[in-house]
C-alpha positions in Angstrom: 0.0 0.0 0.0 1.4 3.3 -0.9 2.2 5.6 2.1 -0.1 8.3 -0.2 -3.0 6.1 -0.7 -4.6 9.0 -3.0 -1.6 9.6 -4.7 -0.5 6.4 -7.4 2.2 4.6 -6.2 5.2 6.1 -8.7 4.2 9.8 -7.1 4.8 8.4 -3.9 8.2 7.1 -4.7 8.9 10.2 -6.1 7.8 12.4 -3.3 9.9 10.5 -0.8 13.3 12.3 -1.4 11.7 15.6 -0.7 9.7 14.2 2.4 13.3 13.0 3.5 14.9 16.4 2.8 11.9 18.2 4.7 12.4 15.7 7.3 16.3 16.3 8.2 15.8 20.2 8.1 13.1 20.0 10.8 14.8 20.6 13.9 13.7 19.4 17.6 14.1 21.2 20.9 17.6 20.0 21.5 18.7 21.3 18.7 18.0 24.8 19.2 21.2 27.0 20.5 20.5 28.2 24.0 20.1 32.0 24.3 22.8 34.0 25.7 22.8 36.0 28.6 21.0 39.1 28.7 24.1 41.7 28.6 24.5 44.2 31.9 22.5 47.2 31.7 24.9 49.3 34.5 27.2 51.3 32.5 27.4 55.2 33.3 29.3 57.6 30.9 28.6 60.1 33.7 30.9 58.3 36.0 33.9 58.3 33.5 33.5 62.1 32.1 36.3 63.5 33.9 38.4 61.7 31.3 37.1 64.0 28.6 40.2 65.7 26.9 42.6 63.1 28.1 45.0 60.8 26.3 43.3 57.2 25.6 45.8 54.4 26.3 45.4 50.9 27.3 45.8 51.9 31.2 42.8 54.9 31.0 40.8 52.0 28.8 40.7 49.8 32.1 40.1 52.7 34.0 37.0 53.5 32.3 35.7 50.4 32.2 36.3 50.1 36.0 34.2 53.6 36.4 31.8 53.4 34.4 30.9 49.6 34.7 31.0 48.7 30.6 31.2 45.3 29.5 32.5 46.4 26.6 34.3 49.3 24.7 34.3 50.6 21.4 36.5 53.4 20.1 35.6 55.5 17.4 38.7 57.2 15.4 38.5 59.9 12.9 38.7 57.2 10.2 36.9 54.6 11.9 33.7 56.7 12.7 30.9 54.3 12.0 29.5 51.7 14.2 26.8 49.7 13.7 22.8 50.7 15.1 22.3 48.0 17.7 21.8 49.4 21.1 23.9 46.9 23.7 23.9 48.6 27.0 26.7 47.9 28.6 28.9 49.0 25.6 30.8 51.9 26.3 31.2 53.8 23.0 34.6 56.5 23.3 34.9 58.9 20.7 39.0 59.9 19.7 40.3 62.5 17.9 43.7 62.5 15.9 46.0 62.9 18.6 43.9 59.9 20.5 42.3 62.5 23.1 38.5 61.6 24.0 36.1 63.9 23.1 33.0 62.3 24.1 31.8 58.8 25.8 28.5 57.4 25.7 26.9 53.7 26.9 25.1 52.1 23.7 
């Protein structure tokens, strides 16, 4: 008996490649990637603004991120002045100018 018993029995034979196609792509619980962790929400540019029109090095990085609580950092140059849109709040965005002074800091 075919397993289409309204379809003729050559359809069927046909047909089962695809069913066995549609049948690996379909994916069960377990083989979903678990979410990640929601991202902190605490960082404060307010707490780090007295860096504002000093040198950026490696040592003032760590101390911003120490103040101001950022998960992250991003540091916008002169010629590297574009970021992408997405909002991750504990980012710390610091913006450089040629001589690698901040000029402004901002969480996003």
């Amino acid at each position: 008996m075919s397993m289409f018993p309204m379809f003729p029995k050559t359809l069927s034979v046909r047909a089962m490649p695809l069913a066995l196609l549609v049948a690996a792509c379909a994916t069960s619980p377990a083989d979903t990637l678990p979410e990640r962790p929601a991202e902190r929400s605490d960082c404060n540019a307010q707490a780090a603004q007295v860096h504002i029109g000093k040198r950026l090095d490696a040592a003032r990085e760590e101390r911003i991120r120490r103040d101001t609580g950022a998960t992250r950092i991003r540091v916008f140059t002169p010629e590297r002045n574009m970021g992408t849109t997405d909002h991750v709040p504990g980012r710390l965005n610091i913006h450089i100018d040629d001589a690698d002074v901040i000029r402004s800091m901002a969480c996003g």
